[in-house]
C-alpha positions as CSV (number, residue, x, y, z in Angstrom):
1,X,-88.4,58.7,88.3
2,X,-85.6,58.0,86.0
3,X,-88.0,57.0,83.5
4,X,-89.9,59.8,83.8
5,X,-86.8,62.2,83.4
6,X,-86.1,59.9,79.9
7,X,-88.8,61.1,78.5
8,X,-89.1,64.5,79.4
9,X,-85.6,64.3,77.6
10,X,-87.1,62.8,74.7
11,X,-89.9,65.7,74.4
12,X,-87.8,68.3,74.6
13,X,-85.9,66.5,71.7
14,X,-89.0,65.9,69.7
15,X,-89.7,69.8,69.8
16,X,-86.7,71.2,69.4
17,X,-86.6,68.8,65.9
18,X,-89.9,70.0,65.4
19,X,-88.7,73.6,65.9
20,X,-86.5,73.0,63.0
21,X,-88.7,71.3,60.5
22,X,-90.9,74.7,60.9
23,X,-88.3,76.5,60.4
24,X,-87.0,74.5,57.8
25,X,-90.6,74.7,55.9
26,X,-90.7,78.4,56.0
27,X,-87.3,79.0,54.0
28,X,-88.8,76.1,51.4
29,X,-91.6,77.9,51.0
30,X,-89.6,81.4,50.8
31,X,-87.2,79.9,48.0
32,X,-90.3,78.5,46.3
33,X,-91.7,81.9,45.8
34,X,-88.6,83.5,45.1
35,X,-87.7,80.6,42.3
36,X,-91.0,81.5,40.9
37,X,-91.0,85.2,40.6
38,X,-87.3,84.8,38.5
39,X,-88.8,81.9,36.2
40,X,-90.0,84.2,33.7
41,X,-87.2,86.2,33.3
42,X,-84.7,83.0,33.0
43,X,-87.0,81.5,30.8
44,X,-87.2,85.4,28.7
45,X,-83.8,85.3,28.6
46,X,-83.6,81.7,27.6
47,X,-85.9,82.4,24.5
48,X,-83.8,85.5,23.6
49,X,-80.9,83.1,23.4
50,X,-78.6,85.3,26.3
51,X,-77.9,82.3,28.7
C-alpha cells in the first residue's frame, strides 16, 4: 500500500500545481487586458512628446 499512498501524494501535488497555473493564467490574462486598455493613452502621450 505504500505505493499506493505515493501516488495519491503525487496527485494531490499535480493539482494543487495545477491549481496554481489556473490561477496563474487568470492574472496573465487580467494584466493583458489591463496593458491593452492603457496602450493608447501611453502611446497619446508618447506622440504628444510628455513621457
Amino acid at each position: 500500500m505504500n505505493s499506493y499512498n505515493e501516488q495519491r501524494r503525487i496527485v494531490a501535488y499535480l493539482d494543487s500545481v495545477q491549481a496554481r497555473l489556473a490561477s496563474l493564467r487568470e492574472l496573465q490574462s487580467a494584466t493583458g487586458e489591463e496593458l491593452s486598455a492603457l496602450l493608447p493613452s501611453v502611446l497619446d502621450k508618447a506622440f504628444k512628446g510628455e513621457l
